[in-house]
C-alpha positions, 0 to 999 in steps of 0.5 A: 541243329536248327539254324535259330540254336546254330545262330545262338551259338555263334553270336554268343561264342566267338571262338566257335570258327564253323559251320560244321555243327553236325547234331541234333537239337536234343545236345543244344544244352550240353554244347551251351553249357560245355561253350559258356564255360569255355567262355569264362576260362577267358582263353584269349586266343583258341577256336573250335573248329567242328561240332558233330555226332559220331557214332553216338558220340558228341565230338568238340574239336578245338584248336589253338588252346593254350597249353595252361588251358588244355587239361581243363578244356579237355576235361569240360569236353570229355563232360560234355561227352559223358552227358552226351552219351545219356541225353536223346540227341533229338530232344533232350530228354534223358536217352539210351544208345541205339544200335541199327545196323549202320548207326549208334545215336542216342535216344529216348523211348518217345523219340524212337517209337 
């Protein structure tokens, strides 16, 4: 991810305690999304610990949630998953699993020709 959309994120979201945001441009949205509701949750004290891809995959990691808040963060990031796994990792248009012989990513047709 750019630094400018880096930066965004964490002026904008205090709980975010990396610099381990390892993904494409492309999940910008899904991860803005998945953190303003975060936000309102109004969870005092929690952190989110790394952002990456794998394998296709977005990965969110927290730590420190509540045990009142941990179904509902839970269940905003497996969302942000599922959106995840349709979104093109590079620019954000709807996209399909790529398989190479290492690597699975997420991309649409006109980022992958």
């Amino acid at each position: 991810m750019n630094e400018t959309k880096k930066r965004y994120l964490f002026d904008h979201f205090k709980f975010i305690k990396t610099e381990a945001i390892d993904l494409g441009d492309g999940w910008f949205g899904i991860v803005r999304t998945l953190c303003e509701k975060l936000k309102a949750l109004d969870i005092q004290s929690f952190e989110v610990i790394e952002i990456k891809e794998k394998d296709g995959d977005l990965c969110f990691y927290t730590k420190g949630v509540p045990e009142r808040y941990r179904d509902n963060v839970k269940s905003l990031i497996e969302e942000a998953e599922i959106e995840s796994k349709k979104t093109c990792e590079i620019c954000g248009q709807p996209g399909y699993p790529r398989k190479t012989r290492y690597v699975t990513f997420i991309a649409c047709r006109e980022c992958i020709s």
